[in-house]
C-alpha positions as CSV (number, residue, x, y, z in Angstrom):
1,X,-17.6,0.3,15.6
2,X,-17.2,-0.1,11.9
3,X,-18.9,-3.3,9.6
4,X,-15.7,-4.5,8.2
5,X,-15.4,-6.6,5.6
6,X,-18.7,-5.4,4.0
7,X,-20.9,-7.0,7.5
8,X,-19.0,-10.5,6.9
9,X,-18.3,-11.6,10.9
10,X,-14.9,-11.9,12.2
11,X,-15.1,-14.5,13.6
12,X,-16.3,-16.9,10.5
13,X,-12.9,-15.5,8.7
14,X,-11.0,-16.3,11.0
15,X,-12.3,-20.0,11.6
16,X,-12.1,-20.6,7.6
17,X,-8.1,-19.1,7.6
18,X,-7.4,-21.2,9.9
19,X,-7.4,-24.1,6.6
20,X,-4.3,-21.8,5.4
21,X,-0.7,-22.6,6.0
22,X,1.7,-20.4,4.5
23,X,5.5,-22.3,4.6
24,X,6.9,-24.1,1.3
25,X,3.8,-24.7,0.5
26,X,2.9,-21.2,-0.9
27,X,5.5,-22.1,-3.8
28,X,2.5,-24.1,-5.1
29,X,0.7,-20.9,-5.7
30,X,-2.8,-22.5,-7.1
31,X,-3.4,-24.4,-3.5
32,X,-6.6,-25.8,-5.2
33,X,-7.8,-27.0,-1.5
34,X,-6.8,-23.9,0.6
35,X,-10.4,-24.1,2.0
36,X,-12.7,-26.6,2.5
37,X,-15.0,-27.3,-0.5
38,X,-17.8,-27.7,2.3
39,X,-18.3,-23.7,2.4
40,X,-19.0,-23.2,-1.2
41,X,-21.8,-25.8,-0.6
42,X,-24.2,-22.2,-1.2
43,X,-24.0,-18.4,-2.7
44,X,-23.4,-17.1,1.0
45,X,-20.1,-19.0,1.6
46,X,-19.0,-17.8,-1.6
47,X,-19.4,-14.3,0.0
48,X,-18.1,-15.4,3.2
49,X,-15.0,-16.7,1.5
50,X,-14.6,-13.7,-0.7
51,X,-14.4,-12.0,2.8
52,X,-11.1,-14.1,3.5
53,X,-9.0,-12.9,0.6
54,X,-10.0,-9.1,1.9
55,X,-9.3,-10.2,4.8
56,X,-5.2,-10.8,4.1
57,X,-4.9,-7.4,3.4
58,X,-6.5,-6.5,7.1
59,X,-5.1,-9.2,9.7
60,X,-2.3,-11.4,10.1
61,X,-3.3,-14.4,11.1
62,X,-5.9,-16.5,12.7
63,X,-4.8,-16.1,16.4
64,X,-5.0,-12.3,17.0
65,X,-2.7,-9.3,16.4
66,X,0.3,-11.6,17.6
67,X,-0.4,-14.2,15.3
68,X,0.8,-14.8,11.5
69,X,-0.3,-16.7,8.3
70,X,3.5,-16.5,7.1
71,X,6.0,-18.9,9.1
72,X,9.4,-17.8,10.2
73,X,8.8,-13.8,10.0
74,X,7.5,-11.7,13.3
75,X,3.5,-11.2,13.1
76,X,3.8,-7.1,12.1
77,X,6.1,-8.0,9.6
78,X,4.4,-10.1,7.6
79,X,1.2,-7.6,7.5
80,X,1.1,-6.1,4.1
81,X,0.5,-2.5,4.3
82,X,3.7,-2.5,7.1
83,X,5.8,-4.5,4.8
84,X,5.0,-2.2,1.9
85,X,5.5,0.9,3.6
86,X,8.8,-0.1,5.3
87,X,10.6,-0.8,1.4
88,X,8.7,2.3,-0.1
89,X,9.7,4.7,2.4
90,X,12.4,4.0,4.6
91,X,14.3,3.4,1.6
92,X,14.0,7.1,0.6
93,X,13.9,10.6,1.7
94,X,10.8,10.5,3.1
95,X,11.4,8.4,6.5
96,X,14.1,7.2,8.9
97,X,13.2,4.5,11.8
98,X,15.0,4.6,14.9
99,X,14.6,1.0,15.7
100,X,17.8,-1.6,15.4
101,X,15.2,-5.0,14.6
102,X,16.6,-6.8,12.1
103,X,16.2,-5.1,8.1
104,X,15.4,-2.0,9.3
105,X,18.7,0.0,9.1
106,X,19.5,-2.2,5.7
107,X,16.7,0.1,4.0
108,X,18.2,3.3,5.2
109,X,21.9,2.5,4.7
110,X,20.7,0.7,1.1
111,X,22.5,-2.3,1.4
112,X,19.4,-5.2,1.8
113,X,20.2,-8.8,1.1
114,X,18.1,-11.5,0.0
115,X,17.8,-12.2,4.0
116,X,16.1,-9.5,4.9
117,X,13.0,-10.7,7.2
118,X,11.1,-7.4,5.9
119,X,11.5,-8.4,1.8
120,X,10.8,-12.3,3.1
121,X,7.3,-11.0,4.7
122,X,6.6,-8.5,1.9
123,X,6.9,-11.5,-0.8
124,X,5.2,-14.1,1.2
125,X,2.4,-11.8,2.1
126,X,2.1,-11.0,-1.8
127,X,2.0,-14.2,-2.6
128,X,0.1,-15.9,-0.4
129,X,-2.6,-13.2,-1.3
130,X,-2.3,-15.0,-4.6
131,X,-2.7,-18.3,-3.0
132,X,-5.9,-17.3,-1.5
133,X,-7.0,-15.5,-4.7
134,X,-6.4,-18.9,-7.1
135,X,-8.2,-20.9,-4.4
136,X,-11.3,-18.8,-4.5
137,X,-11.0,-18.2,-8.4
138,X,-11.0,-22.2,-8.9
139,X,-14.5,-22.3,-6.9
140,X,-16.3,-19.9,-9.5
141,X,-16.4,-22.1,-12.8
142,X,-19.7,-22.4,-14.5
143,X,-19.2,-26.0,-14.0
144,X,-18.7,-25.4,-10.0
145,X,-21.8,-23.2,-9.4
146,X,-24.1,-25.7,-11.7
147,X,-22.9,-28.2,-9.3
148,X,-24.2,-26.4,-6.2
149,X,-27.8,-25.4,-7.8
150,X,-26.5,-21.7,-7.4
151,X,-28.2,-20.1,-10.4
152,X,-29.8,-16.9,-11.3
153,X,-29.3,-13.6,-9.5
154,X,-26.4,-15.7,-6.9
155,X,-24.9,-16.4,-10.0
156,X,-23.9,-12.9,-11.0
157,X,-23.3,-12.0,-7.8
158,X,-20.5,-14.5,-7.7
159,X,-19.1,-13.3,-11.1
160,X,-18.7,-10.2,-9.3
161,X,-17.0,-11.8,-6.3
162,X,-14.7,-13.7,-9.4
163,X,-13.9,-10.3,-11.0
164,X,-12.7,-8.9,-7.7
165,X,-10.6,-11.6,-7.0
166,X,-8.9,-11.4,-10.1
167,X,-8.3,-7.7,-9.4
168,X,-7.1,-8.2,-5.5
169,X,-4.5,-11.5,-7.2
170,X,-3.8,-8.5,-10.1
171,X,-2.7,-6.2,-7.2
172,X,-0.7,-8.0,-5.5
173,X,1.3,-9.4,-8.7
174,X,1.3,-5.3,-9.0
175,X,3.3,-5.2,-6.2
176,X,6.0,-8.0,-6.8
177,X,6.4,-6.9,-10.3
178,X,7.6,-3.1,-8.9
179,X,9.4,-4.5,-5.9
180,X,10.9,-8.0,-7.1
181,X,10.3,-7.6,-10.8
182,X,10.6,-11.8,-11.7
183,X,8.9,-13.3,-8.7
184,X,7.0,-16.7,-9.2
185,X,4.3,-16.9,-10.7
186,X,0.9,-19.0,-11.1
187,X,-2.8,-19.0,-11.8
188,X,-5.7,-21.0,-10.6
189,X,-4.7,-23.5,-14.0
190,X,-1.7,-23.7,-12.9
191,X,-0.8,-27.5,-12.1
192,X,-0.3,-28.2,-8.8
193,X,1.3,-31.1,-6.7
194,X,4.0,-32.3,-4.2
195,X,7.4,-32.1,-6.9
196,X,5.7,-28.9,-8.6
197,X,6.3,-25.4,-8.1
198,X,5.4,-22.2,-10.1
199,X,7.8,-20.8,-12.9
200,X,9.7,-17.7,-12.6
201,X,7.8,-15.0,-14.8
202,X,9.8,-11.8,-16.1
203,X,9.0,-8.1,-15.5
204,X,7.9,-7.4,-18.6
205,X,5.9,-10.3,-18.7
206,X,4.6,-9.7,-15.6
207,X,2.9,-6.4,-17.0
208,X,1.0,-7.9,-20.0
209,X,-0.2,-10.4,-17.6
210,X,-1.5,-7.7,-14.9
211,X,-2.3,-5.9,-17.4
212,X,-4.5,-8.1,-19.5
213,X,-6.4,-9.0,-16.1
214,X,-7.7,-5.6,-15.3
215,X,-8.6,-5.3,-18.6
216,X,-10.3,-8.1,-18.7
217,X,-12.3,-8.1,-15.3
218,X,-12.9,-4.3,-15.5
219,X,-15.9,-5.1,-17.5
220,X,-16.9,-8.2,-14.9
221,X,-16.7,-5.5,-12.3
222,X,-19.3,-3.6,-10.2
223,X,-19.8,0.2,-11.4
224,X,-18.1,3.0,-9.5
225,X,-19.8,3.7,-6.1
226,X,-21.8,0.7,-6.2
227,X,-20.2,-1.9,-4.4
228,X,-19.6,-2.0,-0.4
229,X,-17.5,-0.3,1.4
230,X,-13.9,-1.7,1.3
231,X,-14.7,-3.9,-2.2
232,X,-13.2,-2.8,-5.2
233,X,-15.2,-1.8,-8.2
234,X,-14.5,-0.8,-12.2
235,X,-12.5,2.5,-10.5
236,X,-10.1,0.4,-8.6
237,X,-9.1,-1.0,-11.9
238,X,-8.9,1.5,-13.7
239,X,-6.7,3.5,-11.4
240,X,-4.3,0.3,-10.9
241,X,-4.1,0.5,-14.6
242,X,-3.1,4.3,-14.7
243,X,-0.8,3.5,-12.3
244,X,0.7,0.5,-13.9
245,X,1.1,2.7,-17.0
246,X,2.8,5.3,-15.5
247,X,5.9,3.0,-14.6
248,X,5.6,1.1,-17.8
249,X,8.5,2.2,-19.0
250,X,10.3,0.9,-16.0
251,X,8.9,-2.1,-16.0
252,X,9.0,-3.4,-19.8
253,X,11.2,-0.1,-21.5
254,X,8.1,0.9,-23.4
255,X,6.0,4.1,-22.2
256,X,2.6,3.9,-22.2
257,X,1.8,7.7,-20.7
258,X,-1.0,7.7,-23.1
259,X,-3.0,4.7,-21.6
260,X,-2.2,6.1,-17.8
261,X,-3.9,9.6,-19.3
262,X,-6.7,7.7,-20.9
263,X,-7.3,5.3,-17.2
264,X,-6.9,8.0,-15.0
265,X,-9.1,10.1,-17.1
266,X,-12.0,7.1,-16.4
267,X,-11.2,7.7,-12.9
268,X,-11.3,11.4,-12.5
269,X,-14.9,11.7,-14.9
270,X,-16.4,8.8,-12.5
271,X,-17.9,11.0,-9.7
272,X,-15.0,11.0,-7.0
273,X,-14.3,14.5,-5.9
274,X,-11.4,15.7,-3.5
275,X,-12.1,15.3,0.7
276,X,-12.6,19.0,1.9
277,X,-9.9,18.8,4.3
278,X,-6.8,16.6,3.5
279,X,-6.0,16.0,7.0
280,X,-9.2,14.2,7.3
281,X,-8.3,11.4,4.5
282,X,-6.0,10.1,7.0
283,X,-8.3,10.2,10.7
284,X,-10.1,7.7,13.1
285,X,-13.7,8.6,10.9
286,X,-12.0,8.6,7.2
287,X,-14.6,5.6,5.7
288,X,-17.4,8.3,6.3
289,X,-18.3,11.1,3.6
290,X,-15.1,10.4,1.9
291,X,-15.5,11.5,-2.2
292,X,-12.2,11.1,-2.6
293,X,-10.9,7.4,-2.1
294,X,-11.8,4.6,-5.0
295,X,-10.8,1.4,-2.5
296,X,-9.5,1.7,1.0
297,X,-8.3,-1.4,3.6
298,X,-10.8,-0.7,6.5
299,X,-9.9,-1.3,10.0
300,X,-11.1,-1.2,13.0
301,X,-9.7,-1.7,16.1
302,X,-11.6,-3.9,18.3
303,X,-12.3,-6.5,15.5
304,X,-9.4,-6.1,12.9
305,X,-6.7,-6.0,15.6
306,X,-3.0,-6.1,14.2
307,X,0.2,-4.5,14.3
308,X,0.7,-3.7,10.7
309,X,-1.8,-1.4,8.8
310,X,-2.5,2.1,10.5
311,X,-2.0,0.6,13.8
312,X,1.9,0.5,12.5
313,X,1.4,4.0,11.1
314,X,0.6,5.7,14.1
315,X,2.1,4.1,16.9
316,X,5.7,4.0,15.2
317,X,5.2,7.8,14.4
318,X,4.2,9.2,18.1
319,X,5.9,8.1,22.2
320,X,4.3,7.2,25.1
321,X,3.0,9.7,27.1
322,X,5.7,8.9,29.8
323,X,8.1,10.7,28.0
324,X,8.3,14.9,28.8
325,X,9.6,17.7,26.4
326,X,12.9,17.5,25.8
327,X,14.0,14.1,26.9
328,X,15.5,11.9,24.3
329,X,13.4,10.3,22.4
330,X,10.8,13.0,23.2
331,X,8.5,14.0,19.8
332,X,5.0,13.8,21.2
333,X,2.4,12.5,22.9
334,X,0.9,9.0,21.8
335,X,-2.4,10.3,23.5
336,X,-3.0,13.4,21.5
337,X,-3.3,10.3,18.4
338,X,-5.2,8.6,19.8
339,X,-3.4,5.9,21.1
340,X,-2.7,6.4,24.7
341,X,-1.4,2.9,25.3
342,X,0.6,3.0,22.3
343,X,3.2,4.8,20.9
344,X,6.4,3.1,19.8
345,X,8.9,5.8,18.8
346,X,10.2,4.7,15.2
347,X,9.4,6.7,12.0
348,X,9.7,10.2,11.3
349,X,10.6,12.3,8.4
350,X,14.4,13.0,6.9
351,X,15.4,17.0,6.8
352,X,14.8,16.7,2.5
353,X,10.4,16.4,3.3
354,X,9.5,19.0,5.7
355,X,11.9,21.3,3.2
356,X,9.6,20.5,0.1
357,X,6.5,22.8,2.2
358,X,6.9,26.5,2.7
359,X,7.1,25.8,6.6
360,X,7.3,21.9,8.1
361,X,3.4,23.1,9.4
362,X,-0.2,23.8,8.2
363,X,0.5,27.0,8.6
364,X,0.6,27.2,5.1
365,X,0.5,24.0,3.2
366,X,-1.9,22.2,5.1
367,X,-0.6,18.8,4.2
368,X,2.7,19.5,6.6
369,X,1.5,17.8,8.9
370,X,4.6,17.5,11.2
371,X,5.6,18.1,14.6
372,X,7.8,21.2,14.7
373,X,8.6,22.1,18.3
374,X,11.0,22.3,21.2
375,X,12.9,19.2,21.6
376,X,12.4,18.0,18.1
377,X,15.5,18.7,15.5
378,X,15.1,18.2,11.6
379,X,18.7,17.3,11.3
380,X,19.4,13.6,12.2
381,X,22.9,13.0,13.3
382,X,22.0,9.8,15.3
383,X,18.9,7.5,13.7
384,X,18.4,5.9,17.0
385,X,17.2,9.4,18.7
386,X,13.5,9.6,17.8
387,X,13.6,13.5,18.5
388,X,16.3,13.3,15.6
389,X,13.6,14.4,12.2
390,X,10.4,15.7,12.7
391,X,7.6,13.7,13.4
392,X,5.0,13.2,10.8
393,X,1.7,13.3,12.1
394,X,-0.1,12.9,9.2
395,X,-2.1,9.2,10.3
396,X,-4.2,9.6,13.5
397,X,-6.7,7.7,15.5
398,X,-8.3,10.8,16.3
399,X,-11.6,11.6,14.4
400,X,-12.8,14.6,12.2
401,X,-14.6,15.9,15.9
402,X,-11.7,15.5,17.5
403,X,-12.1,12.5,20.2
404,X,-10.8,9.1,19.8
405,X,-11.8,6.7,17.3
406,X,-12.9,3.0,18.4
407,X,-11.9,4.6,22.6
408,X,-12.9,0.8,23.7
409,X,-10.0,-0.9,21.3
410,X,-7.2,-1.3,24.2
411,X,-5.3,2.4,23.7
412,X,-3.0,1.1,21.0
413,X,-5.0,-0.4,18.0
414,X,-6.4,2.1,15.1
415,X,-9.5,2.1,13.2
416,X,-8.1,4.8,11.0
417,X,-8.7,3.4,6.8
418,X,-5.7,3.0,5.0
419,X,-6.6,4.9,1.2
420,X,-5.1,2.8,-1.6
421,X,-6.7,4.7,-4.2
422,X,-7.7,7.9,-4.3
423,X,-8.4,10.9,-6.9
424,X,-5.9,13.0,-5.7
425,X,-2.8,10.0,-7.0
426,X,-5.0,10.3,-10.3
427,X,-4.8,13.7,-10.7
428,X,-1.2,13.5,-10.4
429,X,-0.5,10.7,-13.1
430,X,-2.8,12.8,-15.8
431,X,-1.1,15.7,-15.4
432,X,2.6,13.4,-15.3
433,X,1.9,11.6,-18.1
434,X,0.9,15.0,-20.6
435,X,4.2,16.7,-19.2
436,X,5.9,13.0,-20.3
437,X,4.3,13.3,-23.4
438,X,1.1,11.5,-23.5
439,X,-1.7,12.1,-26.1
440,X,-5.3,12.4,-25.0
441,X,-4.6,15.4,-22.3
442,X,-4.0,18.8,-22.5
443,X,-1.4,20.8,-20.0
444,X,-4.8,23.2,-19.2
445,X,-6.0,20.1,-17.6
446,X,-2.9,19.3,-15.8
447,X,-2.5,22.3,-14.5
448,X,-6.3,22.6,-13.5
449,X,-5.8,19.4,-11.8
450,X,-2.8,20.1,-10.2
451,X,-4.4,23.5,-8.2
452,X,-7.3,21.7,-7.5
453,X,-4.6,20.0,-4.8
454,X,-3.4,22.9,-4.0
455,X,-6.4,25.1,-3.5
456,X,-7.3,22.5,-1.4
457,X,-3.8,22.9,0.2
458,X,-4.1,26.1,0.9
459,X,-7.3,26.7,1.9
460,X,-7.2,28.9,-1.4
461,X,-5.7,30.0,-4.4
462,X,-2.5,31.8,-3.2
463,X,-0.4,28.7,-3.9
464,X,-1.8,27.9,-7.3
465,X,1.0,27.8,-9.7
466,X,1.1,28.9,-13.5
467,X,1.6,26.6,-16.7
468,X,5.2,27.5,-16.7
469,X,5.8,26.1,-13.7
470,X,4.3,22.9,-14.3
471,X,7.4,20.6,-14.9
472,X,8.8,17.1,-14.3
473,X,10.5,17.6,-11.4
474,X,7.6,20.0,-9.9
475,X,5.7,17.5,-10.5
476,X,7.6,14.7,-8.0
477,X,8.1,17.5,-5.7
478,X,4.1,17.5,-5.6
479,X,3.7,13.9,-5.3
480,X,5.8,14.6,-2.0
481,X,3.6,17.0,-0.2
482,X,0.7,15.3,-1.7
483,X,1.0,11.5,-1.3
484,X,4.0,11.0,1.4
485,X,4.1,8.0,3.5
486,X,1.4,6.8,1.3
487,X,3.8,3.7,0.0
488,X,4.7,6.2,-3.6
489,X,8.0,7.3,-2.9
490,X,10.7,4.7,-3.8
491,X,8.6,3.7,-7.1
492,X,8.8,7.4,-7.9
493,X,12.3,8.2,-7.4
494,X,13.0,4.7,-9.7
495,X,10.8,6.4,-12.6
496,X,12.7,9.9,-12.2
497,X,16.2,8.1,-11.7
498,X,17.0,9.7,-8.7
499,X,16.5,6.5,-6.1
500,X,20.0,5.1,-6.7
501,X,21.9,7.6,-8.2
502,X,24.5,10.5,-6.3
503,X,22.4,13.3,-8.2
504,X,19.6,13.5,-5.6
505,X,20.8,12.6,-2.1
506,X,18.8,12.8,1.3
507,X,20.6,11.7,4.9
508,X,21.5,8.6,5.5
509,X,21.2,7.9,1.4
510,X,23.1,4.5,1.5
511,X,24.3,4.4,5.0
512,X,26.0,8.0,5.0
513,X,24.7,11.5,7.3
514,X,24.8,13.3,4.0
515,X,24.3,10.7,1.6
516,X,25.4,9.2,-1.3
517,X,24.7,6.8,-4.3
518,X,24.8,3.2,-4.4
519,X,24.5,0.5,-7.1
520,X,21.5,0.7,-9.5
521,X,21.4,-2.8,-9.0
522,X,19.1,-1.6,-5.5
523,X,16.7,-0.6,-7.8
524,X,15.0,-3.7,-7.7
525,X,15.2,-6.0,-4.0
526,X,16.3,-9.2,-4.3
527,X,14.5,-12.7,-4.4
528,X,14.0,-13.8,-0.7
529,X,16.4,-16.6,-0.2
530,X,13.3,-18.9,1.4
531,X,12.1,-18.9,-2.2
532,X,15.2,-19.5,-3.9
533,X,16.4,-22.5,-1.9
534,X,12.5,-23.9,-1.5
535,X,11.7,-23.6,-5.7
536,X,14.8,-24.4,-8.3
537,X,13.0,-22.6,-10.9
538,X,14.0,-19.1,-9.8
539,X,17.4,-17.5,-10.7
540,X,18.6,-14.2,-8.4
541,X,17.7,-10.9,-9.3
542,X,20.8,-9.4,-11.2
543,X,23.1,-7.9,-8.5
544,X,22.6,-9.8,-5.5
């Protein structure tokens, strides 16, 4: 059983959510009084409270797995890291879902409206991470803590718990800005009260703001390595800043390839170092001896129960057990992952991302981790028929030995980490941004970097590649076998142009078997329509 939440009980963050209702309410984004002042009375509630903006990113709501903080959305779809991963990959070429609930299909036929329950969850979740981030921010004032006696070494331990905020809020604006790109927007200053609600805040704008705040509470954060497990540090800013960088020119027309060299550089020079096996960064024991990931969402499946997160991962990627070889539906066993009650029969991969490996196996390239065998076709001529598209298998509830992680957690619930940073992303923007033109790099490096994956890959050198063929669109080839299902995909195929457009097609591309283009308008998802009619001061996203 893991210590989630760095040791902080369950149980107190689930009593303290319970102060949080997220309805129209979350378009007054400070919520100055989301928790009762009562539990910053000392420097332990401060930590106990920092422990309920992690906790967001972990659980749903306050009553359990079938529970949610978001009103009018279905509990898994208003958990973050399901949201996410439903608009970054099943709108690409990376994932298909057989499932008919309501959004689903819109992502793979491309035509999502502002009612789509899976963009209303994603951009409630964001922002009532905000919500909870403001609240907490509010409390750490000098003026606050001088209140409460809470001097001395509590003190700087809460400017730490500040900084992090700031970063988590920063995040999660991170996310609206690539997905939504005007969203509303407000700070812990923001005024707050029944007739006001938070101004719309352009793209562009967006960035300097996130920007400026990593910037900002980078130096306000703990150093690399030495915070808890699950808490960000000085890495996770700086690699949300390489990141951020690496779109830039998407988001505000400007590139800034030299700033995402110079961030990711921080990253790769701060002592991280690549897992052994990559099939590991992704099993039931991946939060021990891991070099490799800067900040990861722990969970665990007898505390942190939910059906978003890894739980989501796995189960929609496997079938129960009941099903035999060849049946419809058939792929494999929810039992050999770990989840023997689970198993849901949803995502698996489109023909276009087993064909990026030399063979859809680890025969090879050990990161194909799909299911290739009798019963299972790569061609998808019906999206409903799970066996349709092979299997990805690349999240598991199985640990590094090989037994079940968590075995007492119900069958269905995961305790496999889900990595939102890591070095091998970081190795993959540096070597990006010198082929885009960045200053402060050197293509050696790049292409050091980039075989360092691979080695890794291969289990040695035989697939390292040459300086000549380092180029651009190697390079989002790469990202593919490197970090698939990961939630890269759709914000990499905006930055190479090839999301909306007919030049790159995948099945299913905009509702046809073979595909084709659609608007570039789908670019960018629309406002949710809950926003729009709840806060006047937003205007639709251009398009929709």
């Amino acid at each position: 059983m893991k210590n989630i939440l760095f040791k902080i009980p369950l149980s107190f963050i689930v009593v303290t959510a319970a102060f949080v209702s997220c309805n129209k309410d979350l378009n007054r984004l400070p919520a100055n009084t989301v928790f009762s002042d009562s539990v910053y009375s000392n420097a332990a509630g401060y930590k106990l409270e920092l422990a309920n903006v992690y906790g967001g990113y972990v659980l749903t709501g306050v009553s359990g797995p079938g529970g949610s903080d978001i009103q009018g959305v279905d509990a898994g779809t208003s958990d973050f890291i399901r949201c996410l991963w439903n608009v970054q990959e099943l709108t690409t070429d990376e994932a298909v879902c057989a499932w008919g609930d309501p959004g689903v299909p819109d992502f793979h036929n491309m035509n999502w409206t502002a009612t789509d329950p899976i963009l209303i969850g994603l951009y409630a979740r964001s922002l009532y991470q905000v919500t909870l981030a403001n609240d907490f921010i509010t409390h750490c004032t000098a003026a606050a803590l001088q209140s409460r006696n809470i001097t001395g070494a509590d003190a700087a331990n809460i400017a730490y718990y500040k900084a992090e905020a700031r970063f988590l809020r920063a995040f999660q604006y991170a996310t609206l800005m690539d997905a939504f790109a005007n969203p509303a927007f407000g700070t812990e200053t923001t005024p707050v009260g029944p007739l006001s609600f938070p101004k719309q805040i352009q793209r562009a704008d967006l960035f300097k703001y996130v920007e400026s705040e990593l910037l900002s509470c980078d130096s306000a954060m703990v150093a690399p390595h030495q915070n808890e497990y699950g808490r960000a540090d000085q890495a996770a800013a700086w690699a949300l800043l390489a990141r951020i960088y690496l779109n830039a020119e998407v988001y505000t027309g400007t590139p800034r390839y030299t700033d995402a060299i110079t961030y990711a550089s921080k990253v790769i020079n701060a002592g991280y170092s690549l897992m052994p096996s990559y099939a590991n960064l992704f099993k039931g024991d991946n939060n021990l001896n891991n070099p490799e990931v800067i900040l990861a969402i722990p969970y665990d499946g007898i505390n942190t129960q939910t059906y978003g997160g890894t739980t989501f991962l796995v189960n929609s990627a496997c079938v129960n057990s009941t099903y035999t070889a060849g049946a419809p539906g058939y792929a494999m066993s929810s039992a050999n992952y770990g989840v023997p009650s689970g198993g849901w029969g949803g995502n698996r991969s489109t023909a276009n991302l087993p064909a990026l490996f030399p063979t859809p196996d680890t025969t090879v390239d050990k990161r194909a981790i799909f299911l290739n065998t009798t019963g299972v076709t790569k061609t998808i001529s019906n999206i409903a028929q799970f066996n349709q598209g092979l299997p990805v298998i690349k999240y598991t509830n199985i640990t590094s030995a090989g037994v079940e992680a968590e075995p007492n957690a119900g069958g269905t619930f995961v305790s496999t980490d889900y990595p939102l940073f890591r070095l091998g992303e970081q190795y993959l923007i540096y070597a990006e941004a010198v082929l885009r033109g960045g200053a402060g790099g050197d293509a050696a490096t790049a292409l050091n970097y980039i075989n360092l994956l691979r080695t890794r890959a291969y289990g040695n050198t035989t697939g390292n590649i040459s300086s000549a063929d380092l180029t651009l669109p190697f390079i989002l080839d790469e990202r593919g076998r490197e970090l698939y299902w990961e939630c890269f995909r759709r914000t990499d195929l905006v930055r190479f142009n090839e999301f909306t457009s007919g030049s790159y097609l995948w099945p299913w591309k905009g509702g046809v078997a073979s595909g084709t283009g659609v608007d570039s308008h789908y670019s960018i998802f629309p406002l949710p329509i809950t926003d729009l009619q709840a806060n006047s001061n937003l205007t639709q996203n251009k398009g929709y």
